[in-house]
N, C-alpha and C positions, 0 to 999 in steps of 0.2 A: 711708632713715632715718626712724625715727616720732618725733617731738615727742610729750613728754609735756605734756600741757594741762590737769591736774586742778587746778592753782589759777588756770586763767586763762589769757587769753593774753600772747605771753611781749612782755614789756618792748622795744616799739623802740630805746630809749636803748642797751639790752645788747648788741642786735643791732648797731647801730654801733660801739659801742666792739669786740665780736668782730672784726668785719671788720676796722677799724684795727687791733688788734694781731696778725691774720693776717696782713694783708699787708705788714705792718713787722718783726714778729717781735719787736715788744716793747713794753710796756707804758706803758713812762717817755717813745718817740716816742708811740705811739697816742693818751696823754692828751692829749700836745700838740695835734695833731691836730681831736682832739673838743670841745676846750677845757674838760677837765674834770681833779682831779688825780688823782695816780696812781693813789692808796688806791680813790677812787670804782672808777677803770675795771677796778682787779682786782676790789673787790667785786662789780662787773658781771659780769667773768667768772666769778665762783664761784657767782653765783646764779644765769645761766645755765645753765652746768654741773652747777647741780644741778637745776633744770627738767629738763633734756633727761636726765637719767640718766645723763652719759657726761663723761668727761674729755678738752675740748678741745684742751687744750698742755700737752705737757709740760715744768715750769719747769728752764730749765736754769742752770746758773751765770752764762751770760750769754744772758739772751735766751729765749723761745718758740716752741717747734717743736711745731707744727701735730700732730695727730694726723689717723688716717684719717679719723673721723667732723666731724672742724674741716671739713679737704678736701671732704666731703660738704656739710657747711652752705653753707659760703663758695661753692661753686660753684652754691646755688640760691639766694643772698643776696645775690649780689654783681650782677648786674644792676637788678633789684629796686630795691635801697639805693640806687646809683648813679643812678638817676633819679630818683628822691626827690631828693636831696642836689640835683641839678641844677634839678630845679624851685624848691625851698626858694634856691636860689641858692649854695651853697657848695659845689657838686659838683665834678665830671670836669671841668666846662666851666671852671673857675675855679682850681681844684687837685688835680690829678689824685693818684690816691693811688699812693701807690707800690710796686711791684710787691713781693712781700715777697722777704726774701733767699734763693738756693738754697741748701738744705743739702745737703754736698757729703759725701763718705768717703773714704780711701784709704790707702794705706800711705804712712805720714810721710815713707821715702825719694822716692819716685816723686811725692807731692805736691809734693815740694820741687824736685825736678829736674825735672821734666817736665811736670806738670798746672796750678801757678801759674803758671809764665811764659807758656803757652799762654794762660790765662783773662786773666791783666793786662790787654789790652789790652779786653776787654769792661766793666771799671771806668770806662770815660768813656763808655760806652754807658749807663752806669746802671745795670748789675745790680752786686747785693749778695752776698758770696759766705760764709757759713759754713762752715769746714771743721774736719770730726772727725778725725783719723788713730788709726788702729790697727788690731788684726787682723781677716781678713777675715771672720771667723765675726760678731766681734763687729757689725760695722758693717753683714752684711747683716742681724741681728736688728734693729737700728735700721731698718735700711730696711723692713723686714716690719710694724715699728713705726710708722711715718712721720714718725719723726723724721730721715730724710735722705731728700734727694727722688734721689741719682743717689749711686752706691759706683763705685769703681773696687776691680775685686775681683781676686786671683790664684785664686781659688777658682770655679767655677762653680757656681752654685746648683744646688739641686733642686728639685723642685715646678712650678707653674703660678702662684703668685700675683709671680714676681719674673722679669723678662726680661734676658736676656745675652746682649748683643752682643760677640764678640772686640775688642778693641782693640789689641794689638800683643801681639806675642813677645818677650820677654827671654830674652838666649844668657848662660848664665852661663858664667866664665872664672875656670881657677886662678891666681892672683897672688900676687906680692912684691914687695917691695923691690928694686932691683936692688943693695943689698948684699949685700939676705938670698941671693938668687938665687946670687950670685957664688959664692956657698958648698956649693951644690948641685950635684949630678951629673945635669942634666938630661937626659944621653944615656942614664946607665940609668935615670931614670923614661920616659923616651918606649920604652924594652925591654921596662923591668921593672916599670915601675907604679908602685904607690905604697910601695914598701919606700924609696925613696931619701927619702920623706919621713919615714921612721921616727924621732921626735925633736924634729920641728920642729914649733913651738909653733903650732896655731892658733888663729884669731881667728872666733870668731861670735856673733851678733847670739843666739843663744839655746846653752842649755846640752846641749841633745841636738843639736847640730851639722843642723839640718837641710838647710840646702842644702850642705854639705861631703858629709853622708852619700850623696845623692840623687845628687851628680856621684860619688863613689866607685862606685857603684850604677853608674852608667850609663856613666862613661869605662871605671872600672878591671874593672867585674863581680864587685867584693866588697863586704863590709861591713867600713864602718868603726866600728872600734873604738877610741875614745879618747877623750882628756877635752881639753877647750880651754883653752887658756894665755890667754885673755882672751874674755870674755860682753862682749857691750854692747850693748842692746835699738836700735839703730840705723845701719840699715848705712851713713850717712853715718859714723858713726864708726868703723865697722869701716874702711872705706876711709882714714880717716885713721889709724887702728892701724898698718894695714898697711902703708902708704904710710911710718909714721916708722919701720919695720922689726920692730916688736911677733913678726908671724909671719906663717904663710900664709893663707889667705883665700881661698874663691870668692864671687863676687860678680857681678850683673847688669852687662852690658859697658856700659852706657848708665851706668853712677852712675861707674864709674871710667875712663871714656873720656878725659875731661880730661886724668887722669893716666897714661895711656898714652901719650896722646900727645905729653905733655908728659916724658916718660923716668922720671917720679916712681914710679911701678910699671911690673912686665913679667909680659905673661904667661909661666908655665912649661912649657903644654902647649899643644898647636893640635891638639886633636883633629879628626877628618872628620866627626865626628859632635857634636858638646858637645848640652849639655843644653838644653832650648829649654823655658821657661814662656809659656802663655799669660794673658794678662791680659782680663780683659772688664769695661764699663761696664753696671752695673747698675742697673735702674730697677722701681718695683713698677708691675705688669702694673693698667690700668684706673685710673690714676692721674691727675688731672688736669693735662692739659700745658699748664703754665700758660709764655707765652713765652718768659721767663728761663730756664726749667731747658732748654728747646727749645734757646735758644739754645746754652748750655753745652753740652749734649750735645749738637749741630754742631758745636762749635769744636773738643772733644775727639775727637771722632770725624775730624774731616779733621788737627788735629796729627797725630795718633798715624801718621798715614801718614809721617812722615818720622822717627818714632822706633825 
């Protein structure tokens, strides 16, 4: 990264106030921090930012997420600064700065059931956790962006600038109600496929049916044609659709396992084969592994074995 230096060299005062809201990820702690108010330390980073030609963070609705050239700064800055600070006497040795928050991705289901409770327990360790949920295209452009430092993606990238490690398989299962069930002729869908579901309403998380479609594909060897008796961008809420008897539904066996085993849903078919997604944790390739995101992606990487 080149510094541009045509009026001078660039302002120590800015360079601190940068590294405080990198590694805090916000503006309103950094000032604290530096003991300056807010207004100053943004003005610090806008004149920075335009010293250097390039846009350090990008402002979010809550908070500042680092771009790749911050990333760059901050990791030839942050030693530097740090011994300064410590000789000046308010440094590392006196109050250490705090590690800035991982920004995290995933799909909102699978955040919610699987990836938060695994992380909780790092919250008294002292890491900070931001989390985006949505789809996976979206959130690896973010990552490509650096505005999330680890995705939990169902998609596998392409290219060299972003790394994908597998992290678990999800078996998706066709489910109901067990009223709904009651009402069906499961012996001639286990014959006959899916004509026995001819009628019966279902439920998906989007309006082109895609994981119904994909299990139709793959159990029955057709293509499904039809329109859904209930959309709702949330397969926790599909699961509950389903569960208060809405219609049918395939669904990841880990979000409705509760309810299988609880008799609140059943599944209709036990294929030999079901569908299997895999999931991968994503990270941009040359990135600075700064401990926190380390840690996280350890923590996630050894959950996932028992998911």
């Amino acid at each position: 990264m080149t510094d541009r230096n045509a009026n001078g060299p660039v302002d120590l005062g800015w360079l601190r106030s940068f590294l405080a809201v990198y590694r805090t990820g916000s503006v309103t702690t950094a000032a604290r921090l530096v003991g300056l108010s807010q207004p100053t330390v943004t003005t610090q980073i806008k004149a920075l930012e335009d010293r250097l030609g390039r846009a350090l963070f990008q402002r979010l609705p809550r908070g500042m997420a680092p771009t790749p050239p911050a990333h760059d700064l901050a990791a030839r800055l942050a030693g530097p600064m740090d011994e300064l600070e410590a000789v000046a006497g308010n440094g590392p040795a006196e109050r250490p700065a705090p590690e800035p928050p991982v920004h995290l991705g995933g799909p909102a289901d699978a955040v919610a059931a699987l990836v938060l409770p695994a992380l909780a327990p790092l919250i008294e360790r002292g890491v900070r956790l931001h989390v985006t949920t949505g789809l996976a295209d979206e959130l690896l452009t973010a990552l490509r962006a650096g505005t999330c430092d680890l995705v939990v993606s169902a998609v596998r990238p392409r290219g060299r600038t972003l790394l994908a490690r597998p992290l678990m398989d999800e078996e998706f299962v066709l489910v109901a109600a067990p009223g709904r069930a009651a009402r069906l002729d499961l012996d001639r869908l286990t014959a006959h496929g899916p004509s026995a579901l001819d009628g019966v309403p279902l439920v998906s998380y989007a309006e082109d049916l895609p994981i119904l479609r994909r299990y139709w594909r793959h159990v029955f060897g057709v293509r499904l044609n039809a329109k859904p008796a209930v959309v709702v961008p949330d397969l926790r809420a599909v699961v509950a659709a389903v569960a208060a008897g809405a219609g049918v539904s395939v669904l990841p066996r880990y979000l409705c396992a509760a309810h299988l085993d609880a008799g609140t849903l059943v599944t209709l078919l036990d294929p030999d084969d079901p569908p299997i997604n895999t999931a991968f944790l994503v990270e941009r390739a040359g990135a600075p592994d700064r401990p926190h995101i380390a840690l996280v992606r350890d923590v996630l990487v050894e959950a996932a074995r028992s998911w």
